[in-house]
C-alpha positions in Angstrom: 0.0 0.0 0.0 1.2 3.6 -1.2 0.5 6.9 -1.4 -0.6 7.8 -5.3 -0.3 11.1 -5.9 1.1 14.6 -4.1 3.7 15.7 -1.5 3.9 12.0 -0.5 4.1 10.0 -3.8 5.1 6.5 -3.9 5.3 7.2 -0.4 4.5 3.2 1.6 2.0 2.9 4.6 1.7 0.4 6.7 -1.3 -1.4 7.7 -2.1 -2.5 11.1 -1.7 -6.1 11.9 -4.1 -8.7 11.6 -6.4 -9.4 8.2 -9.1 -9.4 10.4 -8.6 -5.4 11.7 -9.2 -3.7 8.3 -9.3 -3.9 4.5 -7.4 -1.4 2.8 -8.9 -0.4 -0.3 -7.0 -1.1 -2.9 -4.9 1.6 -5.1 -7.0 1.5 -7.8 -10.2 2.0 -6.4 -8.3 4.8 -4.1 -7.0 6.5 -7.5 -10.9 6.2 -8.9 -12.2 7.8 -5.8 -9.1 10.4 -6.1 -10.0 11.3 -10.1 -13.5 11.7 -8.7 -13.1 14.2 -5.9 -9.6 16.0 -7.0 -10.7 19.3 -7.0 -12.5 19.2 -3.7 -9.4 17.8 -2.2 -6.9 21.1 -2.1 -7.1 23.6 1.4 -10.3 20.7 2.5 -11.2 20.0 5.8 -12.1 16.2 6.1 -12.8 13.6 8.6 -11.8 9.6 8.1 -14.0 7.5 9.7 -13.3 3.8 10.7 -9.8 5.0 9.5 -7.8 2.1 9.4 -4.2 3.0 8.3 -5.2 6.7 7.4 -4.1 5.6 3.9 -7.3 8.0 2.7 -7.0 10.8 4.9 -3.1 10.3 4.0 -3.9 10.6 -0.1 -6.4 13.5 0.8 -3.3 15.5 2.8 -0.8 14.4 0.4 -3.0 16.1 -1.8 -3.1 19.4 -0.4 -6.5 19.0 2.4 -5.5 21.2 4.9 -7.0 19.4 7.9 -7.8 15.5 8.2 -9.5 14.2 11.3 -8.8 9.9 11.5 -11.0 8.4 13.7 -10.8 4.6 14.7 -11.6 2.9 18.0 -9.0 0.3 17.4 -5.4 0.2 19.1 -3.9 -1.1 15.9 -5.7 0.6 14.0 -4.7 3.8 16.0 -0.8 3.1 16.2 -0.9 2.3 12.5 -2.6 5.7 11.4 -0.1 7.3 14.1 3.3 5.8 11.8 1.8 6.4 8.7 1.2 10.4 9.5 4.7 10.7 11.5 6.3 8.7 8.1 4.9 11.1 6.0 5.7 14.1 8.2 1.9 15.4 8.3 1.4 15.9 12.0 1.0 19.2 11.9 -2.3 18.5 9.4 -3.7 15.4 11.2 -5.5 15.2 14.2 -5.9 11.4 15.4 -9.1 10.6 17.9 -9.4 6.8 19.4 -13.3 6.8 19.7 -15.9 5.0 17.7 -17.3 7.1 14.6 -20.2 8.5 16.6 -18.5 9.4 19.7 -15.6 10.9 17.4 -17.8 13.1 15.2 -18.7 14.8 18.1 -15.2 15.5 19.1 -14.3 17.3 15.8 -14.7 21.4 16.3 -15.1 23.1 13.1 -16.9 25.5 11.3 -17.3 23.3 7.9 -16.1 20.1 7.2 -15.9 19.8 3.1 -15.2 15.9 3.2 -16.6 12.9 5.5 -15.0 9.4 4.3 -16.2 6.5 5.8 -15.3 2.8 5.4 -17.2 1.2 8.3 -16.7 -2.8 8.6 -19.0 -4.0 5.7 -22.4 -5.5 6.3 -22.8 -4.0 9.8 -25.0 -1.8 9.5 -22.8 1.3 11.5 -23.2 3.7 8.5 -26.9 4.8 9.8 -26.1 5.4 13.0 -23.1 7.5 11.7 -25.2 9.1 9.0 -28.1 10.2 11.7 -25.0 11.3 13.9 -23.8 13.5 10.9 -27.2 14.9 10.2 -27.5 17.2 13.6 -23.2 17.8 13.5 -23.3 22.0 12.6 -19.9 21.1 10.8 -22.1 19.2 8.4 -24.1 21.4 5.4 -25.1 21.3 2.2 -21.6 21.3 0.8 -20.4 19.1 2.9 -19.9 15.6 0.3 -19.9 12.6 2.1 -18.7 9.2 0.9 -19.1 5.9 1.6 -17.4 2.6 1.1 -19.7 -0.4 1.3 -20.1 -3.9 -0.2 -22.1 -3.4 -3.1 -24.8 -5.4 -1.5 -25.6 -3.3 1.2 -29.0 -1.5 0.9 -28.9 2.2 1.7 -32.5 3.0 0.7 -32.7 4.7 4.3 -30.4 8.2 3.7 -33.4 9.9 2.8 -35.1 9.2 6.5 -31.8 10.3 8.5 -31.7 13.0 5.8 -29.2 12.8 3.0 -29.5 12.1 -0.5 -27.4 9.8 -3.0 -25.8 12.1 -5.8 -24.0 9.4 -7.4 -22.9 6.2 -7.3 -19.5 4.4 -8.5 -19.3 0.5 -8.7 -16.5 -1.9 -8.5 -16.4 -5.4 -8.8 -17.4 -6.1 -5.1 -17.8 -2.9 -3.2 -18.9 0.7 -4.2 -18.6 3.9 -3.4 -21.8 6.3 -2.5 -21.6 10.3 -2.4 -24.2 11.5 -0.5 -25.0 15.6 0.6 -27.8 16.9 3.5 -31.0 17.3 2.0 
């Protein structure tokens, strides 16, 4: 696992140990999601949710975001993220929270967040809770894009209800990504 593009190119992560602990997405589906969202990426505030390795919030800094907020209630996970953002010298950008996604969101103190990534364990079901957590968060408006990464078949007919709508979809051979803004 690398970092594609940026200040950090070519740069390696690490992940955190154990298959079990999280599923990287792979570089291609990171450079898709990349192409998609490049020009909302430069001087963005964005929070990574159910982090990982960071390797997302890493691409989005790498990239010129100006903030990235990694959340992940996992020790692993958390020393993992920890390396990856000292190795790539962006601690002064990253602000790393050990509390699940709910908990976490409430934690973050901004004005505007431009970008909420979430890869929540698939099949789990956490992504409504987060999404209703979102929907009262002052941070979170109508320009605030939010994405998901979920096995492709994993129904999200509720965003409406907790008050979001799907603007477009992107499908990969298993999994899929869903951008969503606040109705």
């Amino acid at each position: 696992m690398r970092v594609i593009a940026g200040e950090c190119r070519s740069m390696p992560l690490k992940t955190p140990a154990g298959d079990d602990i999280t599923r990287p997405t792979q570089d291609i589906i990171k450079e898709t999601l990349f192409n998609i969202i490049q020009g909302d990426v430069p001087g963005a505030v964005m929070i990574d949710l159910f982090a990982g390795s960071g390797q997302i919030g890493i691409e989005a800094l790498s990239r010129g975001a100006a903030k990235v907020y990694f959340i992940d209630n996992g020790r692993e996970p958390i020393k993992c993220i920890t390396d990856n953002v000292n190795f790539t010298k962006m601690q002064d950008k990253a602000v790393i929270l050990k509390q699940d996604a709910v908990s976490g969101l409430q934690s973050v103190f901004e004005k505007h967040i431009d970008i909420v990534f979430m890869d929540a364990p698939y099949l789990k079901g956490y992504e409504k809770n987060v999404l209703k957590q979102l929907s009262v968060m002052r941070y979170v408006d109508n320009d605030t894009m939010i994405i998901i990464e979920a096995d492709k078949k994993d129904d999200f007919s509720y965003t409406e209800e907790v008050g979001f709508e799907i603007v477009r979809r992107k499908e990969y051979k298993g999994n899929m990504h869903l951008f969503l803004k606040k109705i």
